[in-house]
SEMAR-247038 format. One line per field, with one value per residue: z, y, x of N, C-alpha, C in turn. Coordinates in steps of 0.1 Angstrom, whole numbers, plus 5000, padded with zeros to 4 digits. Each point is the difference from the previous one (the first is absolute). Example, Ala and Ser with C-alpha at 12.3 -4.5 7.8 and 13.67 -1.06 7.14 Angstrom:
nup = 5078/4993
nnorth = 4943/5011
neast = 5132/4996
caup = 5000/5000
canorth = 5012/5011
caeast = 4991/5009
cup = 5000/5008
cnorth = 5012/5011
ceast = 5009/4992
This chain:
nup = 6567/5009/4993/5005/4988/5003/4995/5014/4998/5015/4994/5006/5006/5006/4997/5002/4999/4999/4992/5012/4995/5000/4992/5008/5005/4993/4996/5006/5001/4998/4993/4993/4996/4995/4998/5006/5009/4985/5003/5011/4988/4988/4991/4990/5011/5003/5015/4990/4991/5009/5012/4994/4995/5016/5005/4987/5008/5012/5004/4988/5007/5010/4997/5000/5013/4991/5012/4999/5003/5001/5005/4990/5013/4988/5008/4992/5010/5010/4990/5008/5004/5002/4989/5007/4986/5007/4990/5009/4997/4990/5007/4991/5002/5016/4992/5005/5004/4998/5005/4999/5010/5006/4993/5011/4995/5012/4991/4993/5014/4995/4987/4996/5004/5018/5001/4997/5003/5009/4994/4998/5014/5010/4995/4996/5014/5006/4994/5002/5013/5005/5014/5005/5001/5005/5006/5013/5004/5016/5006/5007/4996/4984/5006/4996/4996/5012/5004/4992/5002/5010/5000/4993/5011/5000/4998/5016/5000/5008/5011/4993/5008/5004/4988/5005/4992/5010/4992/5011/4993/5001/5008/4987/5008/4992/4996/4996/4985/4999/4985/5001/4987/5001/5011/4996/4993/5019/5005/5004/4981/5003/5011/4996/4987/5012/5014/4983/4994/5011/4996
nnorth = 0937/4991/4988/4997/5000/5008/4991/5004/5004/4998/5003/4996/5001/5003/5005/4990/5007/4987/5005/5007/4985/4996/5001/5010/4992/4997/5012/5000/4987/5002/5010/4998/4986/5005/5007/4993/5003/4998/4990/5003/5011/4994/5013/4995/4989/4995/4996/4999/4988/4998/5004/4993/4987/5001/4996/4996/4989/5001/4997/4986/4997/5005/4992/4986/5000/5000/4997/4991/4999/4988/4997/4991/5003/4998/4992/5009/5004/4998/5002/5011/4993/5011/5007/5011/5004/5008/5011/5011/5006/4994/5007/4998/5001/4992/4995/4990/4995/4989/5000/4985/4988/5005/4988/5002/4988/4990/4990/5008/4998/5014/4996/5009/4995/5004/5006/4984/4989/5004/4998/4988/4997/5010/4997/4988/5005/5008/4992/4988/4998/5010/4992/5002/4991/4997/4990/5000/4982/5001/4985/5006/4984/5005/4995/4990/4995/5002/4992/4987/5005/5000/4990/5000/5008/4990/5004/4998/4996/4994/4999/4993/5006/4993/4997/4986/4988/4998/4991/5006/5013/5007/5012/5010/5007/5007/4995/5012/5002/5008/5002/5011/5004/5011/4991/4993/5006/5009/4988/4997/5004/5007/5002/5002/5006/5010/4999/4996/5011/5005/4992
neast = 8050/5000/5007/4982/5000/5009/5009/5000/5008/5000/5011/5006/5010/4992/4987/4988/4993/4993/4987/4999/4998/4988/5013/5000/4986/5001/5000/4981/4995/5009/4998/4983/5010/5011/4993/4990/5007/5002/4990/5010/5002/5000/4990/5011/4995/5011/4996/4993/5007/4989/5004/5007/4997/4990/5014/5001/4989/5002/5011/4998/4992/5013/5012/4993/5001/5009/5005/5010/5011/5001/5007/5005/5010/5007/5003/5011/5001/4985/4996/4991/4989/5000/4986/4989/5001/4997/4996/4993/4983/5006/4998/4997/4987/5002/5003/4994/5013/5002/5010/4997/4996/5016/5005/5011/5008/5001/5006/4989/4998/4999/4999/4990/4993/4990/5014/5001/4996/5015/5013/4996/4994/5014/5012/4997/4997/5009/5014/4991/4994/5011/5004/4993/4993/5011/4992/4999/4998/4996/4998/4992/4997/4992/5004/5006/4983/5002/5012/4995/4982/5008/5004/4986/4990/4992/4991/5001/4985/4998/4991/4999/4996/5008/5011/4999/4996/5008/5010/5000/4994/5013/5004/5004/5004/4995/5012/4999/5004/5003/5000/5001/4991/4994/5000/4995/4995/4992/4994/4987/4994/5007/4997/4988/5000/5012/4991/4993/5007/4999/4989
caup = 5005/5001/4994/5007/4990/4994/5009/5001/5007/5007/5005/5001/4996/5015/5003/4992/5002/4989/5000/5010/4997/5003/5002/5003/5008/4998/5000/5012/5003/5008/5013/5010/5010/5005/5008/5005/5010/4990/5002/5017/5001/4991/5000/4988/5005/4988/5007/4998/4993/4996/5001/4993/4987/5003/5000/4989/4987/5007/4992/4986/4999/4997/4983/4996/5000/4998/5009/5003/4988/5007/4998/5009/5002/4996/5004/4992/5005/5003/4987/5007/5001/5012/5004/4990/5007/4989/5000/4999/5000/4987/4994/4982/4998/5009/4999/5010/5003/5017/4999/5012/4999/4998/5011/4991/5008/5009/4995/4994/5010/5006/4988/4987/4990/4997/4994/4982/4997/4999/4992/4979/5001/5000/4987/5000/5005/4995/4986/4991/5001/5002/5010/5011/5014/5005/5011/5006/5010/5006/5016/5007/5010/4995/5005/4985/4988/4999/4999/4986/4993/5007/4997/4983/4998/5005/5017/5005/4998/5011/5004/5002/5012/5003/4985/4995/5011/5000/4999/5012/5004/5011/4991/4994/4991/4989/4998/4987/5000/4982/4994/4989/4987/5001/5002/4990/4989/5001/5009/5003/4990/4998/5014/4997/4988/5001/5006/5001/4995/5012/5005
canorth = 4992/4986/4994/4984/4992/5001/4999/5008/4992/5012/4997/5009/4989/4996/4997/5001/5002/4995/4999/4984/4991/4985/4990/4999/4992/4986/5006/5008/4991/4995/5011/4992/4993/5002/5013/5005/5015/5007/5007/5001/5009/5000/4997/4988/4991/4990/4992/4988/4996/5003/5017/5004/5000/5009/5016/4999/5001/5017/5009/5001/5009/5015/5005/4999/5012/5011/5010/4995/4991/4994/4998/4994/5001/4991/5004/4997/4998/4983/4995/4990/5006/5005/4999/5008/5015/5004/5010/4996/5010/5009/5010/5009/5013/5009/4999/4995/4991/4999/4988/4992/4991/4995/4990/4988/4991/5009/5005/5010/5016/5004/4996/5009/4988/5010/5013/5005/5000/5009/5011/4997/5002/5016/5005/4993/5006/5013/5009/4995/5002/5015/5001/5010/4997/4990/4999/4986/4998/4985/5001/5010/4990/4991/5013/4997/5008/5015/5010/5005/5008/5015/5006/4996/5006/5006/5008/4999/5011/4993/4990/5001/4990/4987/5003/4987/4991/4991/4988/4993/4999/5009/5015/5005/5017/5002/5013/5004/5006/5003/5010/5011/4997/5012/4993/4990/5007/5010/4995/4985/4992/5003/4995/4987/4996/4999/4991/4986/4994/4991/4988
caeast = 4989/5000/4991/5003/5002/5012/5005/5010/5014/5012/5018/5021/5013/5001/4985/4990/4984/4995/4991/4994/4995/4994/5005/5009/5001/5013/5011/5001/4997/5011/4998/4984/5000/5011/5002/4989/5005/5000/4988/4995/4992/4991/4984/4997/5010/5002/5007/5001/4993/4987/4998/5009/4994/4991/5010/5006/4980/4994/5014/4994/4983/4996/5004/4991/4987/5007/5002/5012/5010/5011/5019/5012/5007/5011/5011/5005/5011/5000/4993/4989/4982/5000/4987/4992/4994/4986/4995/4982/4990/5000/4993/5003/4996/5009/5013/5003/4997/5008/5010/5004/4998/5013/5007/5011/5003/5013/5014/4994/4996/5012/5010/5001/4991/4991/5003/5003/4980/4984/5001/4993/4981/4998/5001/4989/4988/5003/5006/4998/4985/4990/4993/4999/5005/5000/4994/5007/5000/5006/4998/5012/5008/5009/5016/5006/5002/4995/5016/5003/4996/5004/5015/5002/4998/4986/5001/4993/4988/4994/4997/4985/4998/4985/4988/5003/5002/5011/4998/5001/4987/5000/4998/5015/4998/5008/5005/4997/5010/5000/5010/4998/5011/5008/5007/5006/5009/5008/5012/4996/5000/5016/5006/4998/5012/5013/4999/5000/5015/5010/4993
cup = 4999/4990/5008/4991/4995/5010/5003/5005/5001/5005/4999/5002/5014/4999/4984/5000/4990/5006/5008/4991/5003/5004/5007/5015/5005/5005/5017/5012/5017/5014/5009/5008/5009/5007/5004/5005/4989/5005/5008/5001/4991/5003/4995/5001/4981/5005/4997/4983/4991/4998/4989/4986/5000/4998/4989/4988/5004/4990/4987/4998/5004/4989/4990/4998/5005/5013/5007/4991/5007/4992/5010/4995/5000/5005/4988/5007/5005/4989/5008/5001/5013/5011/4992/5009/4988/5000/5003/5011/4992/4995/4989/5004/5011/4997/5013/5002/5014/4998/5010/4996/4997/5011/4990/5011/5008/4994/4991/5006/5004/4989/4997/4992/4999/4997/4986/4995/5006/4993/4988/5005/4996/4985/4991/4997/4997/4988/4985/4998/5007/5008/5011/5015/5003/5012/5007/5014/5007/5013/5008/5014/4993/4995/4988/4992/5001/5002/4984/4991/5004/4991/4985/4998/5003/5014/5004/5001/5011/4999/5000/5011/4994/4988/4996/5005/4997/4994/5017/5007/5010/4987/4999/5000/4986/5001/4985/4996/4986/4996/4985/4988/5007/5012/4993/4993/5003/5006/5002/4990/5000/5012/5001/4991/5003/5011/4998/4989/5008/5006/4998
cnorth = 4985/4994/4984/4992/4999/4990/5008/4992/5014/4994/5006/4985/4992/4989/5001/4997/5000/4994/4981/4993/4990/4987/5007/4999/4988/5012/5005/4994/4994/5011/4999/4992/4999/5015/5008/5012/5013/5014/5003/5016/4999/4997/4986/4993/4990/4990/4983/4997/5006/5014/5011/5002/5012/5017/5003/5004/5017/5011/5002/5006/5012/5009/5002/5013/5013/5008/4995/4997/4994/4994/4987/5002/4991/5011/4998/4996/4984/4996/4987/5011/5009/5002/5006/5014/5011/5011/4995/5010/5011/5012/5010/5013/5012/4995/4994/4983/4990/4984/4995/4985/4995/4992/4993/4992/5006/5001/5007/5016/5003/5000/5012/4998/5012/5013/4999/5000/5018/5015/4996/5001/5016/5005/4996/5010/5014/5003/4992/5000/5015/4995/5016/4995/4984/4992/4985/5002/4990/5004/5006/5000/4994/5013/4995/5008/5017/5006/4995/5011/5011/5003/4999/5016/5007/5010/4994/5009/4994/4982/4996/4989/4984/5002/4989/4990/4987/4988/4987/5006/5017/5008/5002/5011/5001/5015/5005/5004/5008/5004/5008/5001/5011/4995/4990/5010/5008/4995/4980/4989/5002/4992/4980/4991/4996/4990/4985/4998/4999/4990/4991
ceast = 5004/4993/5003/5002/5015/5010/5013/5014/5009/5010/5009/5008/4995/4988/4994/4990/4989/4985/4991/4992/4999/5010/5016/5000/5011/5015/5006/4992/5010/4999/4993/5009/5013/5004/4984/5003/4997/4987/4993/4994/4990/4988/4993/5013/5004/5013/4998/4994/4988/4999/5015/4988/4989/5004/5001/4989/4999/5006/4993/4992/5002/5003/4984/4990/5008/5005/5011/5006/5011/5013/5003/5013/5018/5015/5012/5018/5003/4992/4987/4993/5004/4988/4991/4995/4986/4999/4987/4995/5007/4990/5006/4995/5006/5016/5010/4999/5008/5008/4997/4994/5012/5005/5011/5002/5012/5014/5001/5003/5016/5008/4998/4991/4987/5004/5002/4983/4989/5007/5001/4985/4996/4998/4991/4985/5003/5000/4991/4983/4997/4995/5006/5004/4998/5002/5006/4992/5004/4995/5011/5009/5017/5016/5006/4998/4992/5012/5004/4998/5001/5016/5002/4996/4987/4996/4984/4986/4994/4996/4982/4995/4986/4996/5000/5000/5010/4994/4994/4987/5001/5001/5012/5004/5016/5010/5000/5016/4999/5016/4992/5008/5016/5011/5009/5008/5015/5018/5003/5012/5015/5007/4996/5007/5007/5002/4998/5013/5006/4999/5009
C-alpha cells in the first residue's frame, strides 16, 4: 500500500525520480516558457509561468488528498531537470492505478529518459505496492506517445470517444492502454530491463 506521506525516491544510473515540490518550480519553470509545444495534447496546459506554478499546486493537492503522487524527473546523464510524471486515480482497494501527466523537455525525448522512468514507475507499482493493473492514457491524436507506451509494453483496450474536453474548448477522445501484473512479471519486466541497458 502507498504511503502519501513517505517520500518515495525511484532510481537506476540513468534517472531519478523524486517526490514533486513546491519549490521545484524554479527547477521546471523554463519549459512553461521556452518550450510551450510541451503541451499541445495536454488536458492541464502549463505553457506559461503562471500556469506551471497552477500545474504543480494541482499535482500537490492530489498527493494531498491522497489519490496522485507526482515525480520530477532529473536526468542523470545531462545532470538537468528533465520534467514530471505521476502515479494517480490510485485505487488501493482495486489495486489499480494509472501513469501519466508525463512531459519532458525536447532534448529529453528520444534519450531513454521515459523507458528508464517508466520501468522504476512499473516496478514501483507492481513489485513494491501489489498493484494489479496498470493504466495509461493520451489523446488519440497524439502518435508519440501512444507508439511509446506501445513499445514499453502496454496493449491497447480502446478509445473512449468525446470523453473530454480540450484545453481550446473542442472534444478529445482518449485512447486507453493497460498492462497486467501477470504481464509485467511474465515477460514485460525482463525485456524492458534489458532494453534500457542498452540505452
Amino acid at each position: 500500500m502507498i504511503d502519501f506521506n513517505q517520500q518515495y525516491i525511484l532510481e537506476n544510473d540513468r534517472v531519478r525520480l523524486s517526490p514533486l515540490e513546491e519549490g521545484d518550480i524554479d527547477k521546471l519553470i523554463h519549459f512553461s516558457v521556452y518550450e510551450t509545444e510541451l503541451w499541445k495534447y495536454s488536458l492541464l496546459q502549463a505553457n506559461s509561468p503562471e500556469k506551471m506554478k497552477t500545474y504543480i499546486q494541482l499535482a500537490l493537492e492530489g498527493r494531498k488528498n491522497k489519490h496522485s503522487y507526482p515525480f520530477s524527473v532529473f536526468d542523470k546523464q545531462k545532470n538537468a531537470y528533465a520534467g514530471s510524471t505521476r502515479l494517480y486515480d490510485i485505487q488501493i482497494d482495486n489495486a489499480s492505478l494509472q501513469i501519466g501527466y508525463t512531459w519532458y523537455g525536447k532534448e529529453f525525448q528520444g534519450t531513454g529518459v521515459n523507458k528508464n522512468c517508466k520501468y522504476l514507475l512499473l516496478e514501483f507499482a507492481f513489485d513494491r505496492l501489489k498493484m494489479e493493473r496498470v493504466e495509461c492514457r493520451a489523446d488519440n491524436e497524439n502518435r508519440r506517445s501512444i507508439h511509446a507506451m506501445k513499445s514499453i509494453g502496454f496493449s491497447v483496450e480502446g478509445v473512449l470517444r468525446s470523453n473530454s474536453y480540450k484545453p481550446d474548448g473542442t472534444r478529445r477522445d482518449s485512447i486507453v492502454l493497460s498492462m497486467l501484473k501477470a504481464e509485467w512479471n511474465n515477460a514485460i519486466k525482463n525485456k524492458l530491463k534489458e532494453s534500457i541497458s542498452l540505452l
